[in-house]
N, C-alpha and C positions, 0 to 999 in steps of 0.2 A: 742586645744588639743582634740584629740579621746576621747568617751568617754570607764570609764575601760572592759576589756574583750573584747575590738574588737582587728582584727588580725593584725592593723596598730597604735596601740597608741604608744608614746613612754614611757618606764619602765625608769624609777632609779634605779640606781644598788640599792637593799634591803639595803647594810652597808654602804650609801652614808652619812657620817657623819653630811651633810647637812639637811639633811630629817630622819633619823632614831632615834630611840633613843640611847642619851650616856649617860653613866653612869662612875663616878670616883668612884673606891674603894681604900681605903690605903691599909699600908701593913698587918694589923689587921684585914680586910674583912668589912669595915664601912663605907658609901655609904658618900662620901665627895663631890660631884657632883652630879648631876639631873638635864638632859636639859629638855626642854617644847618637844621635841620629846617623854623621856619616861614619862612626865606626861601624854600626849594625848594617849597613848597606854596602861598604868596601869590604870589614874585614880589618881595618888597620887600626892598632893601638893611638893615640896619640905621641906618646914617644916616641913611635916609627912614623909619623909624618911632620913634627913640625922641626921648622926650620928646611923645609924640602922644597925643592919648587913645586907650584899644582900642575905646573905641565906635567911635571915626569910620573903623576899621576894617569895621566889622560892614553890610552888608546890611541897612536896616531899624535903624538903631543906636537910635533912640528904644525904638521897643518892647524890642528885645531889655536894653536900660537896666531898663525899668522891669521886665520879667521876673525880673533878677536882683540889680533893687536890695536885696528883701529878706533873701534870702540873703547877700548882700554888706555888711549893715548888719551885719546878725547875728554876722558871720564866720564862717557856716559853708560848708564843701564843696557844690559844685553841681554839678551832670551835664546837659548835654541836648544840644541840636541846636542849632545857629545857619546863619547863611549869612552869608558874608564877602565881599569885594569884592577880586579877586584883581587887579593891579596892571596886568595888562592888559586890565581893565573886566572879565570876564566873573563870573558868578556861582559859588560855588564853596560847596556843601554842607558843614558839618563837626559834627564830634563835638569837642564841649567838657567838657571835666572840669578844675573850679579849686579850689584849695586854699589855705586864709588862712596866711601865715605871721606869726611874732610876733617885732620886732625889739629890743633891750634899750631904746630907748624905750618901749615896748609899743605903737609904731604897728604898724600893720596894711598890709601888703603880701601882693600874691596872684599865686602859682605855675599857670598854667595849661597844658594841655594839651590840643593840638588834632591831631586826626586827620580824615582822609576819612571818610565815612557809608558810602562801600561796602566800606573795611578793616574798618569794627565792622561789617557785618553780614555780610560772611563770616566775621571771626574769630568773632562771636556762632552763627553757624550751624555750625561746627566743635565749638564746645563744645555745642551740642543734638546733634547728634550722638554724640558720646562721651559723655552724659551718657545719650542712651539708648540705646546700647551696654549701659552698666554697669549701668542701673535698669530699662531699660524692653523693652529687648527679647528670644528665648527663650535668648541665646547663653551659654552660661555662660563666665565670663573670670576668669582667673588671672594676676597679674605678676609672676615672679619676677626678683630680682636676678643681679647676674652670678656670685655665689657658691652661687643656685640657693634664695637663701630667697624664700619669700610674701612679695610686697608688698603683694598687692590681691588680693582674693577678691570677687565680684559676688555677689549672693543669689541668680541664675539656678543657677551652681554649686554655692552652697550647698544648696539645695531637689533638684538633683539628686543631689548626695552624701551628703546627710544627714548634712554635718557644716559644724559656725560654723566664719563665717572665723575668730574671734577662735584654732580651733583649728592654724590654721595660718600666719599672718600671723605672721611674726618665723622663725618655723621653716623648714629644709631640705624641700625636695624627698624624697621617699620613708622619712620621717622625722616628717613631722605625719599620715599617715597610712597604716599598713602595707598595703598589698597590693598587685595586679598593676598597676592600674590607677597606683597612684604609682610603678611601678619604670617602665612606658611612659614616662609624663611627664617622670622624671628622665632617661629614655634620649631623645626627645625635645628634653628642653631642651640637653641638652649637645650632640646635634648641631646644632642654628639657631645655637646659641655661637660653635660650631667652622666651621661649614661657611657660615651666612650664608642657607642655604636654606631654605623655607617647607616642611615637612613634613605631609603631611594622610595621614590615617589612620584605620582604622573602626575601633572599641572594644566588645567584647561580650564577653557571657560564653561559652565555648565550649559549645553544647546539645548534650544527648545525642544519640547516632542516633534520627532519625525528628523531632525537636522543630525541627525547622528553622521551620517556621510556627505554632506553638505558645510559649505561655510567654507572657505579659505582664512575667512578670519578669526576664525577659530584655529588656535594653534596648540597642539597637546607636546610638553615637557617631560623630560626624562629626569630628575633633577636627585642631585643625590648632596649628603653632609655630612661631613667627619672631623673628626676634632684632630689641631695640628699639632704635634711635638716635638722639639728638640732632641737633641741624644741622650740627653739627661732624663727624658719624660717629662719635661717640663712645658705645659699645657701653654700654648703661644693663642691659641683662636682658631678659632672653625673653616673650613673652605666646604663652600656652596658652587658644585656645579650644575650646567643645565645644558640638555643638547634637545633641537627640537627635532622630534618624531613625528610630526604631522602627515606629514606622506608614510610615513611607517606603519605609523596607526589609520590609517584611513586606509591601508591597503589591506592590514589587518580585519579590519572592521566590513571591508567589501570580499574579502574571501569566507568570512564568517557568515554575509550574509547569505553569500553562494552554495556556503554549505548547510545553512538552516533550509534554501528551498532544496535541497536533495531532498531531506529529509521530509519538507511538509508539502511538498509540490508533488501530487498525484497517489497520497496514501491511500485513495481506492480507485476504483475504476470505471467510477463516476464522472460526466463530461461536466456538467455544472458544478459538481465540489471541486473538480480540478482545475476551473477558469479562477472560481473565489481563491482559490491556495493561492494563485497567481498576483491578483489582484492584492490579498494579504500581505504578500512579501515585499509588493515596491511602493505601499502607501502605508503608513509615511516615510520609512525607510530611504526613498528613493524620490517620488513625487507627491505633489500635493493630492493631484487626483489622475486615475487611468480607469480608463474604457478597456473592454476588451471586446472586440466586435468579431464575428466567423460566420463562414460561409452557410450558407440553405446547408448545403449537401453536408458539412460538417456536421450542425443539431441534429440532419435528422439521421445522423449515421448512416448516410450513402455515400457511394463510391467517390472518390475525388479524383478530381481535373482541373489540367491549369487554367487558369482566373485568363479571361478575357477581360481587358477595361473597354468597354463600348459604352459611352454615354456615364450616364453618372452609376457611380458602383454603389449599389444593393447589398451590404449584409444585416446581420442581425446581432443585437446588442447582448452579448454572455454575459457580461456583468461589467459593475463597473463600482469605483471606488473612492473616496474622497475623506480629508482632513478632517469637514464638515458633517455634522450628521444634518444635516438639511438638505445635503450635496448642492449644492446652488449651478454646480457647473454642468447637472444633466440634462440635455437635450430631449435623450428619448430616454424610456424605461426599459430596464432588461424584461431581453425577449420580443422587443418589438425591432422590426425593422430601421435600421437606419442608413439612411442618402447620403453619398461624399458628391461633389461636382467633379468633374473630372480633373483637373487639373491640383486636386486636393492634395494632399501631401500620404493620405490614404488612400486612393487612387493610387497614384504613384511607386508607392512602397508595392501594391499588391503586384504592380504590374512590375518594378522590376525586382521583388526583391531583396531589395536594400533598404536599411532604415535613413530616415529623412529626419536632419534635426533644423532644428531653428532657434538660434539663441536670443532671436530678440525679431519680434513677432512683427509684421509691420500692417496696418490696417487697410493700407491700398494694395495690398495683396490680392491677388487676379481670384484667386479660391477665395477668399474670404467674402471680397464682392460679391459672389454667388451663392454666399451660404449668411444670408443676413442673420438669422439667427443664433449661430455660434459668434459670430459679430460681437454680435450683442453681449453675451453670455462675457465674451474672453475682456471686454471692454468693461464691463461692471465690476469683475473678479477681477481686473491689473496681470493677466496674467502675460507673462515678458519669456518664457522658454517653453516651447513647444518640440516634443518627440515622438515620434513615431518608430515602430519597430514590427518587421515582418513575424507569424506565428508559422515555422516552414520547419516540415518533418515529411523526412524521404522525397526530397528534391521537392515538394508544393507546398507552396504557401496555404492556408488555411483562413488564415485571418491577419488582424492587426492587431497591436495593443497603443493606444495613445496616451501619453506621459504629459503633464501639462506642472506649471509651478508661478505662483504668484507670491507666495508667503516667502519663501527661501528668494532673499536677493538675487544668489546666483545662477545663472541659466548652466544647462546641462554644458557638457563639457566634454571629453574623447572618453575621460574616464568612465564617467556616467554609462556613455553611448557602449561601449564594450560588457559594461556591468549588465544592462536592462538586456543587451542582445544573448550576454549568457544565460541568462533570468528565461527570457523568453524561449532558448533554441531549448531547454530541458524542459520547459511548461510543455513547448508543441508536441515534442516526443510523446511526454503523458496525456494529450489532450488527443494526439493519432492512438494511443495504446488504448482509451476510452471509449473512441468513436469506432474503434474497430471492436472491441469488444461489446459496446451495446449492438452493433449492425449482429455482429454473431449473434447478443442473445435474443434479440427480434428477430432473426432468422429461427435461431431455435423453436423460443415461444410460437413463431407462428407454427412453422411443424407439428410442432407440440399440439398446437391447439385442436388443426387439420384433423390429429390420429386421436384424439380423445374422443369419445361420445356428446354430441350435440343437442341431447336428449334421452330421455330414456324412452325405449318401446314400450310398447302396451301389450298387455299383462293382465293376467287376475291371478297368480298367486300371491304378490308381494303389490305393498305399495312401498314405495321407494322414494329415496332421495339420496345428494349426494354434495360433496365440497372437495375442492382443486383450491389449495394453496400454494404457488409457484414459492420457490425460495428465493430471497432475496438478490439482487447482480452482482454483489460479492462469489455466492455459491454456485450460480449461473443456473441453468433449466436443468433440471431432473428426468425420470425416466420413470415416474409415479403413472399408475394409471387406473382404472375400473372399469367396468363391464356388467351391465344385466343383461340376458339371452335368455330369449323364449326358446325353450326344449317343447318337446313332445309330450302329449299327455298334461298339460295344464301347466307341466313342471317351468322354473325359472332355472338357471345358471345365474349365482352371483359371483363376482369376481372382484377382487384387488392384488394389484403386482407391482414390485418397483424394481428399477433396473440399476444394476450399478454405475455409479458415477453420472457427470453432469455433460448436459450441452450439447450440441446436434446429435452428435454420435448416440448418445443416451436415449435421446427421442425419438429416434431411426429406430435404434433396434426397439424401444417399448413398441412402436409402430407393427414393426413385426412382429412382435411378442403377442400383441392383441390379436392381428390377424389373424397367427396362430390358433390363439384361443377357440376364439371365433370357429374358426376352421373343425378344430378337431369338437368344440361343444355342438357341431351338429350331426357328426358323427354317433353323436349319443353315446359318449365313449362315458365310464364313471370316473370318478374325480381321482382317482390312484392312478388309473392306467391315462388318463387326459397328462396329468402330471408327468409322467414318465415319457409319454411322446413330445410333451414341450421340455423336457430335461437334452432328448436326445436331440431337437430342435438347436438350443443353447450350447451344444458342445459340437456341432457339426459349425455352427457360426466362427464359435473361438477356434476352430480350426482353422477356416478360411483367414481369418483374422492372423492367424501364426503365419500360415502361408504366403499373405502380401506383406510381413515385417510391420504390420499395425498393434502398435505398443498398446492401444487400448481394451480396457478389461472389460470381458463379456460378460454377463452372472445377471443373477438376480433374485426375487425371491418369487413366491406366487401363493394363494388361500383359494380355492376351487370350491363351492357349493354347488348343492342342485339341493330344491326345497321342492316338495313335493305338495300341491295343497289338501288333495287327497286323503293319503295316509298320515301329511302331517307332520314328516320326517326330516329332517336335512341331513345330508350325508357330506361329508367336508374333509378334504385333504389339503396337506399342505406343503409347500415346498421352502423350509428357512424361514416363513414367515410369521408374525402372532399372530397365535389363536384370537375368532373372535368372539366377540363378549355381547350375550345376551339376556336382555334385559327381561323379567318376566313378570307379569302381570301380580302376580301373588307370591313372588320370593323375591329373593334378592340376586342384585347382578351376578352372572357365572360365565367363567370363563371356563368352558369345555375342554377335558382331557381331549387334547386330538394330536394322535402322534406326529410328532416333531420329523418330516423329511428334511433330508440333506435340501441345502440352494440349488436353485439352477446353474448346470454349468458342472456340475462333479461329478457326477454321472457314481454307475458303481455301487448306490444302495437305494433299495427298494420305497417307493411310497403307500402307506398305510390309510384307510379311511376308514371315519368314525360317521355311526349312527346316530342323532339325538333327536329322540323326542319333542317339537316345539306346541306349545298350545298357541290357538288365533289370538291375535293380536299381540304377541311376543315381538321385541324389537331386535333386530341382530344387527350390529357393526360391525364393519370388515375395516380395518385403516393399514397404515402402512406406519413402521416403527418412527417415521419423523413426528407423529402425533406423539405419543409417548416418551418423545425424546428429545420435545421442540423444547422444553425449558432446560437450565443448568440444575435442573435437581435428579434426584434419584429418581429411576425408570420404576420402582413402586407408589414413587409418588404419584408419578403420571397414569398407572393403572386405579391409583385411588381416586381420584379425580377424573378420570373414564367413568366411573362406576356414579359417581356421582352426577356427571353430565345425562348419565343413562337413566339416571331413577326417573318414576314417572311414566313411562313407556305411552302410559295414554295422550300425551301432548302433542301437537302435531308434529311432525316429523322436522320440519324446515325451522321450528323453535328446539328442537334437540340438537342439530346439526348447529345453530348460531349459540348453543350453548359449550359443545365439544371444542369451539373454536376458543370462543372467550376464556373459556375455563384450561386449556390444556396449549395455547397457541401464544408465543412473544408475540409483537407489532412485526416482528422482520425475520422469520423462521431461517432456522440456516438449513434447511433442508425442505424437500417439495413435501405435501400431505398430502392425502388422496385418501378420502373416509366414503364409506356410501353404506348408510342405514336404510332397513327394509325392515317395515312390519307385514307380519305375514297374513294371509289370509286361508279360509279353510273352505274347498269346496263344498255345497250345501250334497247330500246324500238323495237328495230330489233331481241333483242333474247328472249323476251317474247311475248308470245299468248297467248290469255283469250276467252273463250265463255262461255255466257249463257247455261245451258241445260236445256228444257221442261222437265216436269217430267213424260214422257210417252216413256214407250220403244220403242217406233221406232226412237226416238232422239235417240238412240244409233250407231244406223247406218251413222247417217249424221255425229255426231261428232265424228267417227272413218276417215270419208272421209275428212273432215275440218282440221282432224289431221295429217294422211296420204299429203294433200298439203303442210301444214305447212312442215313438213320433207324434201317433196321432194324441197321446199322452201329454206333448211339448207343445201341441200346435204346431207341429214342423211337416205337414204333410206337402208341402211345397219342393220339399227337398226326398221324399219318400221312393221316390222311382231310382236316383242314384245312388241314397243311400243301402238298394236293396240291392242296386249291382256291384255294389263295391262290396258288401257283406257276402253275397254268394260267391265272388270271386276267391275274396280273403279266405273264405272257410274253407270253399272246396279245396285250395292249395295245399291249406292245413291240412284236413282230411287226408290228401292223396298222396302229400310230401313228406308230412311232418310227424311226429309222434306225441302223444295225450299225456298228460291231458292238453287240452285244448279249449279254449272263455275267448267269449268275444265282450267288448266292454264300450260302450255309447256314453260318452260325456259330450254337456253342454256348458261351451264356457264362449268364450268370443267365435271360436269356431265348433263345428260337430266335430268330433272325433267320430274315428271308429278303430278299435283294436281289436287285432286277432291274437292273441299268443300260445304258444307253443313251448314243448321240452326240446326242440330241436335244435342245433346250432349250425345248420344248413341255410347257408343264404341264397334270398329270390333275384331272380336274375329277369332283367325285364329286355323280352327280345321283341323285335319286330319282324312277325310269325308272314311268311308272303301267301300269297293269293291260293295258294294248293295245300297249306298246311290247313290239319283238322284241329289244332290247338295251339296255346302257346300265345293266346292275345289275352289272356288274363289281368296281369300287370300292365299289360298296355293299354284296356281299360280303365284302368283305374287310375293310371298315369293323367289318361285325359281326363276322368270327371273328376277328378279332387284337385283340390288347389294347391295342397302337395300333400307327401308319401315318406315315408321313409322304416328304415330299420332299426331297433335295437337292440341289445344282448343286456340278458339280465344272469344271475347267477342259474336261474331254473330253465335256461332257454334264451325265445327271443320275443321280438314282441312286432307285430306289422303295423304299421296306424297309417292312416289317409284322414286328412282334415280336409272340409268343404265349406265354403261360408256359408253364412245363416241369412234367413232372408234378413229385410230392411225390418231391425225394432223384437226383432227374437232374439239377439245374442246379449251378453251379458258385459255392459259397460261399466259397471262399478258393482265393489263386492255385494257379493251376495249375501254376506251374513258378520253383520258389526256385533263383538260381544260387549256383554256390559264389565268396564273395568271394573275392578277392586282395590283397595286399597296398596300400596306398595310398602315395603318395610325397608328399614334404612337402609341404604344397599351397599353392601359388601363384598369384594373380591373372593370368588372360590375358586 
């Protein structure tokens, strides 16, 4: 047994004659009885009370006399409250109930019974309890016996079953009345029978797909069984309750669904995946079918402004959803525009605002006359509840979403209408989080595009090609970029750089990174010392950047060549970036020791450049590490697979480049690529001439006539007259300035060269000599006749050149010397 004061003991009624105190009084008021009940309660022996009055018992014994003399006269039953004088003086509360008995004298002698005042009023509080269990509170309650019949049916269950107890009280389990819900019950009650255990269980009707939050008639149960006992343990029958939750559970089930679109509402930042997520979660969940219709200015991620309704409102169809996989209820296709009239209910919403419901659709409706074909549509498909819900983030509306239901009896309802508007106000957030982010990266891309090369220039050292893979709008625009630059002397500049981090900012500075490039590769500066002024470039930036509080990181990496077709040579520096890997005619792929510089942006340690040998028609790649590091394997795998993309060298260029892709690139790179292969070419030895020059002016004259056959040598005597004034210029300068030795050197390639070089590292200074000076127009000749000029420094010196165009059908448009491949051997990483 419980112990007392817990909420499951079980009470004795307080006047249980078994357990309480009795007491006999005759018809004289003189205590002729005394059970061991009222000794344990007073205190008093029997031999100390009988024959005693029960007044002089009593607390107050007059009054309580006179309270119940008239009862007492009468002979009838009496009940109340007294206080008694407990034998060791102290005062002692009780409940009295007395009863007249009649003895074959017909005197009159009275039976009473006396309890504590706090057993009757928690046994009193026990029975309000169970009394409003059964009448007054929402539980419905059933008692069946241990054979499984009704004993007790409460009108809570009645009202929810819609059947009288009178129909099931005497009756079996699953047998006063047929269906699912009595075969649960019986199955139910025989487990608590059997097993002793409290069973709880939810009860509904099973809803079609999609009616999970719909139906009022659908009603889901709390129900629970446990087996009943006596104080003995002795097993009386089962009590079955049941409280309905329908609103409980449905408010459950509508917070669940609010918190499933957190989760699947705008998982990227994608504008069309985040209408579908939208779309997903209120069909069938919520509606049979929804549209989601937005503005021009929303698809095409441009700036938004408030919706004017003039005339019938124009947006365009994002997507749209239905029960049906045939959708029967679409009008237009996603993506095409679609027409409201104005008085539409989508109209309406855009203009104020607010969502517009209709629970029961009526066909002479002013908008529907105007729109015969949804007419039509809503009249074939029964549909009876109609919703509309604004798509509004940061004070504008965007779009609408339209809720429609013919299958679900029930038309939308307040509930609904608060549910789709929270559905909706988190979809808009991520649909403005979307459209602002594609507008950025359409802004970037374009930039992007803007600063990138539009073509390569024309050349005869290298023939070239190249690929630009943007990374997908998850990782947003990169800061990849490439470069080929015609140098001096026939030579090319190949270039690849990437910049750290994604997205305008990225683009900007690759912008200027290229510039850069650009800039200092016409300075003829060589690939270590080019490096080190775009290093100091990159750290003067991330200064500026510290200086306005702009949290974005500067850096980057860069691979510098200059390929010479001449000598043959490419010389290569690099900053942070990998080496590239070339491909050669008769070995196997190699990737060239070339000392490893710090990134752009560290400044502090020096850059290194390497020499390599290339034979004609060798292939060199320059990429950027997202090639090599676009799949989830290992970055040697990605170099094996380089090597293999690379074998072959003789194949055309633009089938190498579609092979690098296929073979080393996902469908959706999470980083930008920027590769540009170049096979190289080798000037022919018939369009260069070199001489020695004495360092005495009268060499000036023979190396004008040396120059002069050279021409008439090429067919070029067209250009003979300034070629010879640019040659005496050059030399004399030499001669008068510079120190020996001293070569002049005539290449023919798209333009004439002419080089002077020198040991000197004394730079020419081109003045504009006035009217009374005897010198000093030198350079300023040659300024004018050549088509341009410039300086370089080599390690021996420097070097002068002026290039002039060639007549019409002399210069050299394609190479001049194709070798014959050979075979290739399986190519492997060195």
């Amino acid at each position: 047994m419980a112990t007392e004061g817990t909420a499951y003991e079980y009470l004795a009624e307080p006047f249980d004659i078994t357990r309480a105190a009795v007491v006999g009084i005759d018809a004289h008021g003189l205590i002729e009885r005394w059970s061991k009940g009222a000794q344990a309660l007073l205190g008093y022996r029997a031999c100390e009370v009988l024959g005693r009055s029960a007044a002089s018992l009593l607390a107050g014994g007059a009054d309580l006399a006179s309270a119940v003399s008239e009862p007492w006269r009468a002979g009838s039953s009496w009940e109340g409250l007294v206080a008694a004088r407990h034998r060791a003086g102290h005062r002692v509360e009780l409940a009295l109930r007395t009863c007249p008995l009649q003895d074959a004298g017909e005197g009159r002698s009275w039976l009473a019974v006396v309890s504590e005042v706090s057993s009757l009023r928690r046994w009193e509080l026990h029975q309000a309890v169970l009394h409003g269990l059964l009448g007054q509170s929402p539980i419905g309650i059933a008692v069946v016996d241990t054979e499984l019949r009704y004993q007790l049916v409460n009108r809570v269950l009645e009202r929810m079953d819609g059947v009288a107890a009178q129909q099931r009280v005497g009756r079996k389990v699953g047998q006063a009345v047929p269906g699912a819900a009595e075969s649960t019950l019986e199955w139910q009650a025989r487990q608590a029978l059997d097993g002793g255990q409290t069973l709880l269980t939810f009860q509904h009707a099973v809803p079609e797909p999609g009616e999970l939050l719909r139906g009022d008639r659908e009603r889901v149960r709390l129900c629970a069984s446990f087996r009943l006992q006596d104080r003995t343990s002795r097993v009386l029958g089962v009590c079955h309750t049941a409280v309905d939750v329908t609103d409980q559970d449905r408010a459950r089930r509508r917070l669940a669904l609010v918190n499933e679109a957190s989760s699947r509402i705008g998982t990227t930042l994608d504008l069309d995946r985040t209408v579908r997520e939208l779309a997903e979660i209120v069909v069938p969940q919520v509606a049979d079918f929804v549209a989601v219709d937005l503005l021009e200015t929303v698809l095409a991620a441009r700036e938004l402004a408030p919706v004017a309704v003039d005339g019938a409102t124009v947006l365009r169809r994002a997507a749209h959803l239905s029960i049906q996989e045939d959708q029967p209820e679409v009008v237009v296709t996603a993506g095409d525009p679609t027409r409201y009239p104005p008085a539409s209910p989508q109209s309406l919403c855009l203009d104020t605002g607010r969502s517009i419901r209709d629970p029961v659709i009526d066909e002479s409706t002013t908008w529907l006359a105007q729109d015969p074909l949804r007419t039509a549509k809503l009249r074939v498909l029964g549909v009876h509840s109609h919703l509309v819900v604004p798509l509004q983030a940061r004070g504008v509306t965007m779009g609408v979403a339209t809720l429609l239901r013919w299958k679900s009896p029930e038309p939308f309802d307040d509930d609904d209408q608060l549910l789709v508007e929270e559905l909706a106000a988190r979809a808009a957030v991520c649909i403005e989080n979307a459209r602002r982010f594609t507008r950025e990266h359409n802004t970037a891309l374009a930039l992007q595009h803007s600063l990138l090369p539009h073509g390569l220039p024309e050349q005869s050292a290298v023939e070239a090609a190249y690929r630009y893979i943007p990374a997908d709008t998850e990782a947003g625009v990169g800061g990849d970029w490439f470069d080929v630059i015609p140098l001096s002397g026939a030579r090319v500049a190949l270039v690849v750089g990437d910049v750290v981090g994604h997205g305008i900012h990225a683009a900007a500075t690759m912008g200027r990174l290229r510039t850069a490039v650009q800039t200092l590769a016409d300075l003829d500066l060589s690939p270590d010392e080019l490096l080190a002024r775009l290093d100091d470039l990159v750290i003067r930036l991330a200064d500026e950047a510290d200086a306005a509080n702009d949290t974005q990181v500067i850096g980057g990496t860069c691979v510098y060549a200059v390929y010479d077709p001449i000598s043959r040579k490419l010389t290569v520096a690099r900053a942070g970036h990998p080496s590239p890997a070339i491909a050669h005619l008769s070995e196997p792929v190699e990737f060239p020791d070339i000392p490893a510089g710090p990134p752009l942006g560290l400044g502090g340690l020096p850059f290194e450049c390497a020499e390599i040998d290339v034979e004609e028609g060798s292939v060199i790649a320059f990429y950027t590490d997202g090639l090599i590091e676009a799949s989830d394997r290992d970055v040697d795998v990605g170099f094996e697979r380089l090597c293999f993309a690379l074998a072959h060298p003789d194949r055309p260029l633009d089938e190498i480049c579609n092979t690098m892709v296929r073979m080393l690139l996902p469908e959706h790179p999470r980083d930008d690529v920027a590769f540009l292969v170049a096979r190289t070419r080798a000037l022919s030895t018939d369009d260069v001439a070199s001489w020695d020059v004495p360092a005495v002016p009268s060499a000036v004259h023979t190396i004008r006539q040396m120059a002069n056959r050279q021409l008439a040598a090429w067919n070029l005597e067209d250009v003979a007259f300034t070629t010879e004034l640019i040659v005496s210029e050059l030399v004399t300068n030499a001669i008068r300035h510079a120190s020996q030795p001293i070569s002049l050197r005539l290449i023919r390639e798209r333009t004439l060269i002419c080089e002077v070089s020198d040991s000197s590292n004394t730079s020419p200074h081109l003045r504009r000599p006035l009217s009374t000076d005897e010198g000093g127009r030198g350079l300023f000749l040659v300024a004018h006749v050549a088509q341009r000029w410039g300086t370089r420094y080599t390690p021996q010196g420097k070097t002068i050149w002026a290039e002039q165009p060639l007549p019409p059908g002399q210069a050299h448009t394609s190479p001049p010397h194709t070798p014959t491949p050979t075979p290739t051997p399986t190519p492997t990483p060195t």
